[in-house]
C-alpha positions, 0 to 999 in steps of 0.5 A, spaced: 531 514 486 526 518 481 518 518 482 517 513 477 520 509 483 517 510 488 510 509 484 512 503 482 513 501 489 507 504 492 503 500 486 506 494 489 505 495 495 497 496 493 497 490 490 500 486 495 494 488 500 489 485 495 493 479 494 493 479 503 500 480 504 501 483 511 506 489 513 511 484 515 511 481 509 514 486 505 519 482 500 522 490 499 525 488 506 528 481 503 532 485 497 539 487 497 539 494 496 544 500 494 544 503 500 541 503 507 537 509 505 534 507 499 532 500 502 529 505 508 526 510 502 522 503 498 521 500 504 516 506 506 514 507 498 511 500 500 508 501 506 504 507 503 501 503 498 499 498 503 496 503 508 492 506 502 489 500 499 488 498 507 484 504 508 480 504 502 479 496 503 476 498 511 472 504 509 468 501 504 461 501 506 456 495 506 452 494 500 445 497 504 449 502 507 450 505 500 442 504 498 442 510 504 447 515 503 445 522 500 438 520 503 437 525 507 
């Protein structure tokens, strides 16, 4: 598995988290893989990108927050 890949994965697993899949529905755990690690390597590559954009998504401040930060 290349790089490449894996950014892939973790894209998708980005945009899955925008569409509103949830971890358990991952559809790399329904693909029929090479081998077990490679499987387990795509698995993570989407949970990654799922977790990024979760983050990003439950650190996002309100709109009148904003209006207050650098205010001091």
């Amino acid at each position: 598995m290349d790089i490449e890949e894996i950014l892939y994965i973790q894209g998708c697993g980005m945009r899955d988290r925008i569409l509103g899949l949830t971890p358990a529905e991952n559809p790399v755990l329904q693909q029929r893989l090479r081998t077990p690690e490679h499987r387990s390597d795509l698995v993570s590559a989407w949970e990654f990108g799922w977790a990024i954009e979760d983050a990003i998504r439950r650190t996002r401040l309100p709109i009148t927050e904003l209006s207050l930060v650098g205010a001091c």
